[in-house]
PDB file of N, CA, C and O in Angstrom, chain B, residues numbered from 101:
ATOM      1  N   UNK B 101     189.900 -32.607 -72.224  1.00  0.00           N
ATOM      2  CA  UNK B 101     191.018 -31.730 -71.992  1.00  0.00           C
ATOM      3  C   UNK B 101     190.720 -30.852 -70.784  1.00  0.00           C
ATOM      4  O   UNK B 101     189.625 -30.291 -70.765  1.00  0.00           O
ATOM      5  N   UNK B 102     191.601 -30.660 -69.731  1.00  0.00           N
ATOM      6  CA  UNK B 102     190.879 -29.648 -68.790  1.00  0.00           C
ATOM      7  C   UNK B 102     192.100 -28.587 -68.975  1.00  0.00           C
ATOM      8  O   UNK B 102     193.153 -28.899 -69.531  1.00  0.00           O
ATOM      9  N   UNK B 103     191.823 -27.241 -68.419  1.00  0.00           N
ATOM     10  CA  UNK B 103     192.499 -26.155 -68.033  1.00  0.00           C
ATOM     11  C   UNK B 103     193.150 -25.459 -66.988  1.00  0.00           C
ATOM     12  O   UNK B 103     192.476 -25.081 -66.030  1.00  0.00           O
ATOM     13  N   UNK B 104     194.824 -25.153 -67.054  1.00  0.00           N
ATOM     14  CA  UNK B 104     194.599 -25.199 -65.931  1.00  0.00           C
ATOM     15  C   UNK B 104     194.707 -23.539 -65.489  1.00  0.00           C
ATOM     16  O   UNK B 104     194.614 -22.785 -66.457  1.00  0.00           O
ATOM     17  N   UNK B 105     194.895 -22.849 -64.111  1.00  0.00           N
ATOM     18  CA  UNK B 105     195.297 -21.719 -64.226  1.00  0.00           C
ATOM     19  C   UNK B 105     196.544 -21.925 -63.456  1.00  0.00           C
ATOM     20  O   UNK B 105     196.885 -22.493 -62.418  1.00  0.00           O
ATOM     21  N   UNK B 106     197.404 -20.805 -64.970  1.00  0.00           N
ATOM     22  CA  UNK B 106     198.877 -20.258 -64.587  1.00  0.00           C
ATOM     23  C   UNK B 106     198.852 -19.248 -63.606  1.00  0.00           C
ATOM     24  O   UNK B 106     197.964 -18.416 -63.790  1.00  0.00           O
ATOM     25  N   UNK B 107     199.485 -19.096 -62.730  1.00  0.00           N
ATOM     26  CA  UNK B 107     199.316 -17.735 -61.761  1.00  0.00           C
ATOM     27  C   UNK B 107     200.197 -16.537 -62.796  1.00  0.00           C
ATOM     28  O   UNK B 107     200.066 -15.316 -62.720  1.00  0.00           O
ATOM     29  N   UNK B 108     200.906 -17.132 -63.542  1.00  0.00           N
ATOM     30  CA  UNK B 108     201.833 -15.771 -64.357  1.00  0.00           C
ATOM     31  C   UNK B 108     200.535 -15.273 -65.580  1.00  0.00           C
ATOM     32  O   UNK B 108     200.013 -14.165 -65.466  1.00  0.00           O
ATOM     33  N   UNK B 109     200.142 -16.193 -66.664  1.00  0.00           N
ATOM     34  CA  UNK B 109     199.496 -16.458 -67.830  1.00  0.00           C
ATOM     35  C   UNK B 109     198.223 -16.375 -67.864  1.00  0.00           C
ATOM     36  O   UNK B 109     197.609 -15.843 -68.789  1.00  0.00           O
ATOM     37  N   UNK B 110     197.545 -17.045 -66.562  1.00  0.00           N
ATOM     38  CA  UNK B 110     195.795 -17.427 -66.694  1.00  0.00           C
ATOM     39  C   UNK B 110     195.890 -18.643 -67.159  1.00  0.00           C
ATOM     40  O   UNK B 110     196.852 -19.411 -67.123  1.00  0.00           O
ATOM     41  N   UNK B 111     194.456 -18.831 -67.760  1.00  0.00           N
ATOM     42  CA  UNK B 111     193.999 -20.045 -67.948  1.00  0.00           C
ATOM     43  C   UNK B 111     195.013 -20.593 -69.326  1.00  0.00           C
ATOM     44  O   UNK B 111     195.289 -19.713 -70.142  1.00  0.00           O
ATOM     45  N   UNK B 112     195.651 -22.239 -69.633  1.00  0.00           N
ATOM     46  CA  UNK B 112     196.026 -22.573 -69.807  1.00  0.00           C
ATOM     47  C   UNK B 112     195.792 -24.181 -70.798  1.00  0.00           C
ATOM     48  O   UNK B 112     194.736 -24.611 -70.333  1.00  0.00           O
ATOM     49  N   UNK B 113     196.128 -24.893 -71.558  1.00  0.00           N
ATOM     50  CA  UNK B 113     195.828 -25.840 -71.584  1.00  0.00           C
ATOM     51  C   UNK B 113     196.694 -26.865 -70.779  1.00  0.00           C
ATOM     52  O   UNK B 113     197.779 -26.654 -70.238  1.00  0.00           O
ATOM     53  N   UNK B 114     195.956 -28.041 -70.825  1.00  0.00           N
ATOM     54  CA  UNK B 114     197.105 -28.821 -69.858  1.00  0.00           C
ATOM     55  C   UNK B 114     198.306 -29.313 -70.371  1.00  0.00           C
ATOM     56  O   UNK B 114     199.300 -29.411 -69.653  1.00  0.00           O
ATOM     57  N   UNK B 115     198.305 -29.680 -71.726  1.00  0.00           N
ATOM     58  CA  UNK B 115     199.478 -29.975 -72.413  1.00  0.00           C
ATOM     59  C   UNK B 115     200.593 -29.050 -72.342  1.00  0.00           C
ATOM     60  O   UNK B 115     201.653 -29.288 -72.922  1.00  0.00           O
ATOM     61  N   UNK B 116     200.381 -27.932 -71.606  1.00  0.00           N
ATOM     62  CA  UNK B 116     201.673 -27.383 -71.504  1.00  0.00           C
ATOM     63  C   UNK B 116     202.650 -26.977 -69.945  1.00  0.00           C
ATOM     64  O   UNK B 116     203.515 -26.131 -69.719  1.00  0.00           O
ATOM     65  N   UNK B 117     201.951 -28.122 -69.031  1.00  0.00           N
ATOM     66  CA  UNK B 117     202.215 -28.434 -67.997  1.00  0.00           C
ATOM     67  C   UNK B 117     202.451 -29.389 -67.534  1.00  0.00           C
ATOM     68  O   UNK B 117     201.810 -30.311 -68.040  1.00  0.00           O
ATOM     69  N   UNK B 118     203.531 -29.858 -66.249  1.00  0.00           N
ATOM     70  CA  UNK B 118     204.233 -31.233 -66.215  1.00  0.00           C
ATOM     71  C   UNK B 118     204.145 -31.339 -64.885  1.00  0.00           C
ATOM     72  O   UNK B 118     204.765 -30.426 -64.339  1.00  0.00           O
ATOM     73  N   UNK B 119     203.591 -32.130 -64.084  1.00  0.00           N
ATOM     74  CA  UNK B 119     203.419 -32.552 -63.031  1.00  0.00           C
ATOM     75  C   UNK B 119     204.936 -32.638 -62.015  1.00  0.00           C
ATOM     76  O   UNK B 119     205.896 -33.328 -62.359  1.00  0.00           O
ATOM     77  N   UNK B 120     204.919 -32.072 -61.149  1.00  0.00           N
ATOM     78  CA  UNK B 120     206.275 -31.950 -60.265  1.00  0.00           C
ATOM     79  C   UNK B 120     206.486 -32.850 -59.160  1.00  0.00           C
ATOM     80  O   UNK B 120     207.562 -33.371 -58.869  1.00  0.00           O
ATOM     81  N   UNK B 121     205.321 -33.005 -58.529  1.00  0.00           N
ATOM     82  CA  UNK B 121     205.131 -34.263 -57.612  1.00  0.00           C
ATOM     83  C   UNK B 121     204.415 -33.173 -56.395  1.00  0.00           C
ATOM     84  O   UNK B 121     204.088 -31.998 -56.565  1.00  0.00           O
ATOM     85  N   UNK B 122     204.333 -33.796 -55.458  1.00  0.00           N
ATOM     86  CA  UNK B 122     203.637 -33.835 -54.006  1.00  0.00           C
ATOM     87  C   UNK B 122     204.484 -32.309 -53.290  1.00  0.00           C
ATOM     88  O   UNK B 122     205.697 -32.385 -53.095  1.00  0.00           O
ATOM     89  N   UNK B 123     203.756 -31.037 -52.957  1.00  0.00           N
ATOM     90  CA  UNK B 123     204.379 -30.214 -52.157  1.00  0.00           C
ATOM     91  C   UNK B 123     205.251 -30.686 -51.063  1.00  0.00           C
ATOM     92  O   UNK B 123     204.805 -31.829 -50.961  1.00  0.00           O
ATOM     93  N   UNK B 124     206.085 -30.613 -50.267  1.00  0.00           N
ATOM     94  CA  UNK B 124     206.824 -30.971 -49.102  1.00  0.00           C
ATOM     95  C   UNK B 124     207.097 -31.738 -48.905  1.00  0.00           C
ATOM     96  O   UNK B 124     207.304 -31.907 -47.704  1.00  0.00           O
ATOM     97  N   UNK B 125     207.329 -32.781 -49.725  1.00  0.00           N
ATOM     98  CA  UNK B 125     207.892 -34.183 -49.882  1.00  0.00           C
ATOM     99  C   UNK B 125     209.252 -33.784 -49.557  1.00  0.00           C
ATOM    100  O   UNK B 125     209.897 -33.091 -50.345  1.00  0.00           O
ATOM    101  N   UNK B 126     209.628 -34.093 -48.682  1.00  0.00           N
ATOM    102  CA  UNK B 126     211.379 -33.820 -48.457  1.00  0.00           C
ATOM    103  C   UNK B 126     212.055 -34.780 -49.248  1.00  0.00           C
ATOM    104  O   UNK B 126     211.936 -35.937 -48.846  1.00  0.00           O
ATOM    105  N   UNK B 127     212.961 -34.545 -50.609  1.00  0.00           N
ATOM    106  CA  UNK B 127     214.317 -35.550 -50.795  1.00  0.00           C
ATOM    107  C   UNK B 127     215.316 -35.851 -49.891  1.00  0.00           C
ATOM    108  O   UNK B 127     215.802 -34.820 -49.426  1.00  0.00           O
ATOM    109  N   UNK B 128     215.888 -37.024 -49.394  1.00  0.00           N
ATOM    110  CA  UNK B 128     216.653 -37.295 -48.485  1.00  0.00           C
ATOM    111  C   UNK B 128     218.067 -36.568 -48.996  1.00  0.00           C
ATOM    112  O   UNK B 128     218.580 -36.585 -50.115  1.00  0.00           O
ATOM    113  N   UNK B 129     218.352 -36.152 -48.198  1.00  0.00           N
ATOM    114  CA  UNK B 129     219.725 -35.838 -48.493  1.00  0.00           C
ATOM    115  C   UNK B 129     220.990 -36.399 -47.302  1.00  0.00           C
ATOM    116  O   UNK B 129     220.646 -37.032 -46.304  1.00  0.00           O
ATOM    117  N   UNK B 130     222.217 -36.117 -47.538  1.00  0.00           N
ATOM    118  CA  UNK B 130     222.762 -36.335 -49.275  1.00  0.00           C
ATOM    119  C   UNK B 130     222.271 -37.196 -49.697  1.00  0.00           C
ATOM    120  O   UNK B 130     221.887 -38.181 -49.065  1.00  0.00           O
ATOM    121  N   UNK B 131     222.201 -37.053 -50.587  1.00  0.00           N
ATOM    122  CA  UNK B 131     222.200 -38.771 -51.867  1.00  0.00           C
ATOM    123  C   UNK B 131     222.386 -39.113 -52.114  1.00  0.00           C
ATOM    124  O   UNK B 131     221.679 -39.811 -52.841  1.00  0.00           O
ATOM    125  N   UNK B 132     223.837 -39.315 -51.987  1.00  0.00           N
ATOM    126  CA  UNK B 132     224.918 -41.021 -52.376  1.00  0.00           C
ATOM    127  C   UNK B 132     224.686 -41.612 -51.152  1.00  0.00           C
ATOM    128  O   UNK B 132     224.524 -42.828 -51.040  1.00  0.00           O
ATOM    129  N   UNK B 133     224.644 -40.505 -49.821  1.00  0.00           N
ATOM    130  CA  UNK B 133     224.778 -41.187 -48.695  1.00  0.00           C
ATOM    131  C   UNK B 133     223.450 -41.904 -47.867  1.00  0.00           C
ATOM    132  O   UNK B 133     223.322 -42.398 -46.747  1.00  0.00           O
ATOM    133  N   UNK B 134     222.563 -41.693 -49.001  1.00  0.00           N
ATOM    134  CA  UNK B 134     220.842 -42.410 -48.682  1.00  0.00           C
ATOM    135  C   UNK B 134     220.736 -43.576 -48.614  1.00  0.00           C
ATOM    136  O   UNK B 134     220.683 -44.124 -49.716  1.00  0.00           O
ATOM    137  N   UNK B 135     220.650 -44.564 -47.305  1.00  0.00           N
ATOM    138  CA  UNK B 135     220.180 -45.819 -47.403  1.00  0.00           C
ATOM    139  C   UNK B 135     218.810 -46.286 -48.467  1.00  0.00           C
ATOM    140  O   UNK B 135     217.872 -45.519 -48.686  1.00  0.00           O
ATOM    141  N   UNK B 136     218.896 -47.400 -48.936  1.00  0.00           N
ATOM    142  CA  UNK B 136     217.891 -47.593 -50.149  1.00  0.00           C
ATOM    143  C   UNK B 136     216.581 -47.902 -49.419  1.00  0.00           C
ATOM    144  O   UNK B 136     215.513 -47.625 -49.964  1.00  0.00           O
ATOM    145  N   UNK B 137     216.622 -48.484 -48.169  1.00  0.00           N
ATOM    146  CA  UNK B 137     215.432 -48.036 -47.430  1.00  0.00           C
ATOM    147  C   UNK B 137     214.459 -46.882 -47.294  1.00  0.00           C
ATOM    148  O   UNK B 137     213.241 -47.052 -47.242  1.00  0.00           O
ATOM    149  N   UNK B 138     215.069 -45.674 -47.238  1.00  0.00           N
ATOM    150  CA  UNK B 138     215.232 -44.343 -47.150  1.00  0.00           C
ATOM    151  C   UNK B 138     214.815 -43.799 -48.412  1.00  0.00           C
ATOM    152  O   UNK B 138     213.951 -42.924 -48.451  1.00  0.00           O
ATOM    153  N   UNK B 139     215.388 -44.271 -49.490  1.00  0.00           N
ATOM    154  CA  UNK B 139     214.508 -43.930 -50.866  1.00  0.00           C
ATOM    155  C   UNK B 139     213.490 -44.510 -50.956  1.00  0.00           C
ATOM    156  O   UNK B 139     212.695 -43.843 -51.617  1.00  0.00           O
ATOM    157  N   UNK B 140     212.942 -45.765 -50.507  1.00  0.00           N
ATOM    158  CA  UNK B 140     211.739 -46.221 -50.559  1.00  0.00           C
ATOM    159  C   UNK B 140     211.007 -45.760 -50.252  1.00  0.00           C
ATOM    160  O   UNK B 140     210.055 -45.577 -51.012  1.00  0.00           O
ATOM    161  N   UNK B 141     210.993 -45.220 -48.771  1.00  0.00           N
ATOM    162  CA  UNK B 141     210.360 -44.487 -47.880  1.00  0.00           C
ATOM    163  C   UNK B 141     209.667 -43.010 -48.746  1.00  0.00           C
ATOM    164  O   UNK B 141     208.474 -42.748 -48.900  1.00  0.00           O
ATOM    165  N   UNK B 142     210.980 -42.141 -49.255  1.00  0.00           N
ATOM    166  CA  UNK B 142     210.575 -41.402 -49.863  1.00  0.00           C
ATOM    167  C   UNK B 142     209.887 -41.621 -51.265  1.00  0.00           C
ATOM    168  O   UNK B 142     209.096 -40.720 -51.545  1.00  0.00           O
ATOM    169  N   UNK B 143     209.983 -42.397 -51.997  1.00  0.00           N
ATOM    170  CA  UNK B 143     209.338 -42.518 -53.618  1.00  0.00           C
ATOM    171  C   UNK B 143     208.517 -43.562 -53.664  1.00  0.00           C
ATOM    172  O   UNK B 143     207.952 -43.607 -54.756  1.00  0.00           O
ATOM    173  N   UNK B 144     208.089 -44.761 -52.657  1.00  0.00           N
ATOM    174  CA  UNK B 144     207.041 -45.851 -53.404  1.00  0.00           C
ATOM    175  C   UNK B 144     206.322 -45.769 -51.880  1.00  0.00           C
ATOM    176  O   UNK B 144     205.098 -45.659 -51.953  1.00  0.00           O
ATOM    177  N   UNK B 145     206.797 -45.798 -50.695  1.00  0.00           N
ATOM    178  CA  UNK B 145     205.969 -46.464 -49.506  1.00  0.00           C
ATOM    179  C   UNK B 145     205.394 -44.999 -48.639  1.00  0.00           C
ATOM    180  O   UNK B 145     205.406 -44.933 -47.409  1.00  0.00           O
ATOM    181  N   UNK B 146     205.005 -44.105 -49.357  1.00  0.00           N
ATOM    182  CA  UNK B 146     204.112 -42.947 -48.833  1.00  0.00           C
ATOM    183  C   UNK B 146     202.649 -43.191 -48.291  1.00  0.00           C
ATOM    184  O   UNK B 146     202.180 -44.189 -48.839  1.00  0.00           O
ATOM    185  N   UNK B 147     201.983 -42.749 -47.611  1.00  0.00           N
ATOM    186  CA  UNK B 147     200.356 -42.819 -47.239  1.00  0.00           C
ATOM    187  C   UNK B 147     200.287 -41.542 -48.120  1.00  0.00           C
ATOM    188  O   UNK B 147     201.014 -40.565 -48.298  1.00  0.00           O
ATOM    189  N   UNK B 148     198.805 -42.087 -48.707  1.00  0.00           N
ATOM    190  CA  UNK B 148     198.507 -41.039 -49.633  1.00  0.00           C
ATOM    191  C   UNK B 148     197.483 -40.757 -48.755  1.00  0.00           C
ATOM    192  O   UNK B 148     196.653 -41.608 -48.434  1.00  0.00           O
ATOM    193  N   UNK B 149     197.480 -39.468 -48.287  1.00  0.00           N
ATOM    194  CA  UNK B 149     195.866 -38.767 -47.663  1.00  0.00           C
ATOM    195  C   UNK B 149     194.941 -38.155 -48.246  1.00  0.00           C
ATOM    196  O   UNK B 149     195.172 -37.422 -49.208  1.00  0.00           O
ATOM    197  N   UNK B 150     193.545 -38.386 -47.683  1.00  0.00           N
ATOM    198  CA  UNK B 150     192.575 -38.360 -48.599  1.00  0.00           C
ATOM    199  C   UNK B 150     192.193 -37.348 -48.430  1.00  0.00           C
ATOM    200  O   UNK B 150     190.971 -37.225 -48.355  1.00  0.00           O
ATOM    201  N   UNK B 151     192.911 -36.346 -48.315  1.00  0.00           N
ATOM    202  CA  UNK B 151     192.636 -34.497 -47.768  1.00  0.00           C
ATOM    203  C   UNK B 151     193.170 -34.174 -48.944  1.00  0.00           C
ATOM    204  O   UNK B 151     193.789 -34.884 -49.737  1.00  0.00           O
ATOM    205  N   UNK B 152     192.827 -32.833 -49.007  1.00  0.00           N
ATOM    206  CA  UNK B 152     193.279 -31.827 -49.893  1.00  0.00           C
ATOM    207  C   UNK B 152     195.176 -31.969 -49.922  1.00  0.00           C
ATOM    208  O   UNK B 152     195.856 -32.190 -48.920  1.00  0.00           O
ATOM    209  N   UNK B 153     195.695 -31.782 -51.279  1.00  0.00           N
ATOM    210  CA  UNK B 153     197.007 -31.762 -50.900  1.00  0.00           C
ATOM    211  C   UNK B 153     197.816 -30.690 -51.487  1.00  0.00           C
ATOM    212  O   UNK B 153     197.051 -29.817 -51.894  1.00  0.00           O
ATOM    213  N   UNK B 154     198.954 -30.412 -51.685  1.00  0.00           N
ATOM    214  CA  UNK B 154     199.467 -29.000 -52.692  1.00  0.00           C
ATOM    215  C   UNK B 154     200.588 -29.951 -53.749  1.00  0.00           C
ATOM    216  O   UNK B 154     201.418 -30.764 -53.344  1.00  0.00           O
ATOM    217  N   UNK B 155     200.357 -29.623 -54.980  1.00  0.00           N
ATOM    218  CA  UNK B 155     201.191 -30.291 -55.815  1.00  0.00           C
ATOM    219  C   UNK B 155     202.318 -29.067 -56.531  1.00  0.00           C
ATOM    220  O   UNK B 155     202.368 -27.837 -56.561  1.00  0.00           O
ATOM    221  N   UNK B 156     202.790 -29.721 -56.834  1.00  0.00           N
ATOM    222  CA  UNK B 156     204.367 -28.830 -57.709  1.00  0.00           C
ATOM    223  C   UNK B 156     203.671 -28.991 -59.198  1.00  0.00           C
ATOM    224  O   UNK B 156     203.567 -30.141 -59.625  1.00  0.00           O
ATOM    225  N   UNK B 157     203.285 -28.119 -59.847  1.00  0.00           N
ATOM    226  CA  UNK B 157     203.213 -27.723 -61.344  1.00  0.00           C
ATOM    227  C   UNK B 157     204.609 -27.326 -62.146  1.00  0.00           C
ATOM    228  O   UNK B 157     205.263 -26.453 -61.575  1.00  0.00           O
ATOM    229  N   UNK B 158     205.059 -27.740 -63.149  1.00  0.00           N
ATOM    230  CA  UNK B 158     205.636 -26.264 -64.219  1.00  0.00           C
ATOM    231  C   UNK B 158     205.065 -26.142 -65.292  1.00  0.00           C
ATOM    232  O   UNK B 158     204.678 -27.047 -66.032  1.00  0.00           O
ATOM    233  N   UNK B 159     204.982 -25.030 -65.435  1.00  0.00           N
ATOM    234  CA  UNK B 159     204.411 -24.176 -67.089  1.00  0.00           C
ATOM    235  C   UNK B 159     205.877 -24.598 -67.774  1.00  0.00           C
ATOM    236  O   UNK B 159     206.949 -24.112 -67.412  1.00  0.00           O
ATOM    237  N   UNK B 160     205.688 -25.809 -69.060  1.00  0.00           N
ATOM    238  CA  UNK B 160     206.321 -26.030 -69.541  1.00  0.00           C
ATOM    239  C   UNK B 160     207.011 -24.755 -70.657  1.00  0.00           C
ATOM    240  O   UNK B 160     208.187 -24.419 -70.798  1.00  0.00           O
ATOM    241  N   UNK B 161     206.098 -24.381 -71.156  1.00  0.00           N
ATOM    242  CA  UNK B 161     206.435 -22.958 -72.177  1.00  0.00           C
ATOM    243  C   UNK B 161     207.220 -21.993 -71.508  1.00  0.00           C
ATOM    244  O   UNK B 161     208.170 -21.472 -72.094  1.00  0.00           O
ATOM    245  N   UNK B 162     206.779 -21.546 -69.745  1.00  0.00           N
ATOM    246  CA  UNK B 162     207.033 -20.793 -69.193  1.00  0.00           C
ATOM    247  C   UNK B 162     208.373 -20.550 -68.443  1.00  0.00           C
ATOM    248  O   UNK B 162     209.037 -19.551 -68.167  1.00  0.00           O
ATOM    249  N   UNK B 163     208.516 -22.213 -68.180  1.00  0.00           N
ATOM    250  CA  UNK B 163     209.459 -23.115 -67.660  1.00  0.00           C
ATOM    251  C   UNK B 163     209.573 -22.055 -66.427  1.00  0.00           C
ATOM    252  O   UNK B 163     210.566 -21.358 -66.219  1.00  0.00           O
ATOM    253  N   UNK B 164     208.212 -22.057 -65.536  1.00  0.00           N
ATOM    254  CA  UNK B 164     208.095 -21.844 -64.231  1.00  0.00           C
ATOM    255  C   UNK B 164     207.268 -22.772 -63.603  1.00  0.00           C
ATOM    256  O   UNK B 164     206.314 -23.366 -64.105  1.00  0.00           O
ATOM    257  N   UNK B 165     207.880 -22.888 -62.012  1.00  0.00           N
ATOM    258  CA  UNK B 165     206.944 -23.721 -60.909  1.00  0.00           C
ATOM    259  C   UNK B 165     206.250 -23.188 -60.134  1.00  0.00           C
ATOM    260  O   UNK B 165     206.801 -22.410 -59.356  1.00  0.00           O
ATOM    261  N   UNK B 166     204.934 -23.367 -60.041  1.00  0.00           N
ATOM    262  CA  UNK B 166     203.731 -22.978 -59.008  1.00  0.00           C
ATOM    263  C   UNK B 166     203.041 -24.340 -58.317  1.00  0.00           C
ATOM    264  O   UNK B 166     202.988 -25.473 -58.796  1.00  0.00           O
ATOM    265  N   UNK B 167     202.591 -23.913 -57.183  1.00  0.00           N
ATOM    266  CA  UNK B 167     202.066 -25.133 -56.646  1.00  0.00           C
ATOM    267  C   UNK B 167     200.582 -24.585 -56.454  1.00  0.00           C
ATOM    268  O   UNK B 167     200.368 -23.392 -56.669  1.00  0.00           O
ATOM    269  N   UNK B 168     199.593 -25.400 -56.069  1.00  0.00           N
ATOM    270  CA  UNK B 168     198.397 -25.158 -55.958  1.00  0.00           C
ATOM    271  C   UNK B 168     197.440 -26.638 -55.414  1.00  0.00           C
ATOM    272  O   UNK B 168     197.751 -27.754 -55.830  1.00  0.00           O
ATOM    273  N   UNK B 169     196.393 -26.446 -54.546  1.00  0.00           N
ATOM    274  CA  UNK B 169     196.044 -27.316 -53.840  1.00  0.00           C
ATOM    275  C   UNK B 169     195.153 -28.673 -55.136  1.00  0.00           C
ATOM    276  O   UNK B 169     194.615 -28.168 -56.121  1.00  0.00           O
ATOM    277  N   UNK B 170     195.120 -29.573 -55.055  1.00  0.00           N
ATOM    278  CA  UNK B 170     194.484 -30.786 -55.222  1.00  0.00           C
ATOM    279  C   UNK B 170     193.536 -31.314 -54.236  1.00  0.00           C
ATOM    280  O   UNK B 170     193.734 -31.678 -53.077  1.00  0.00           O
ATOM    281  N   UNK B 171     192.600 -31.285 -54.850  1.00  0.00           N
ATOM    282  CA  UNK B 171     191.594 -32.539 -53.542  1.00  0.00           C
ATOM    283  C   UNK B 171     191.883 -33.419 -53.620  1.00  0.00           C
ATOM    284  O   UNK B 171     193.009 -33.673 -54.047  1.00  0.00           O
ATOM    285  N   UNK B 172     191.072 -34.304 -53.270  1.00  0.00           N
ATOM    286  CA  UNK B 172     191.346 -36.448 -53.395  1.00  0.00           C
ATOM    287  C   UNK B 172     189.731 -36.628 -53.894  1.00  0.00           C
ATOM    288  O   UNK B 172     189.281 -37.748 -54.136  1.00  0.00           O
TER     289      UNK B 172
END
């Protein structure tokens, strides 16, 4: 089980947090008007870099979003 820290709460278990995805990932917008190329681009055909990255958290209980860095 690891822990994580809430910036509102402190330390945390992980079960009460839900992964948001990748900081600055832009969604294409609009989105009816998104070629399906264009969603690919954004959701399966990314380079994943092997640097530090910032991810989107929410405190499910809290039902707030914080981001915070990830290594690789």
């Amino acid at each position: 089980m690891q822990l994580f820290r809430c910036p509102f709460c402190g330390t945390r278990d992980e079960t009460e947090f839900h992964y948001g995805g990748e900081a600055g990932n832009a969604r294409p917008e609009p989105a009816p008007e998104t070629a399906a190329t264009d969603w690919a681009r954004y959701s399966i055909c990314r380079a994943i870099p092997r640097v530090p990255t910032r991810e989107i958290w929410v405190h499910l209980t809290l039902r707030r979003f914080s981001s915070w860095s990830a290594t690789a």
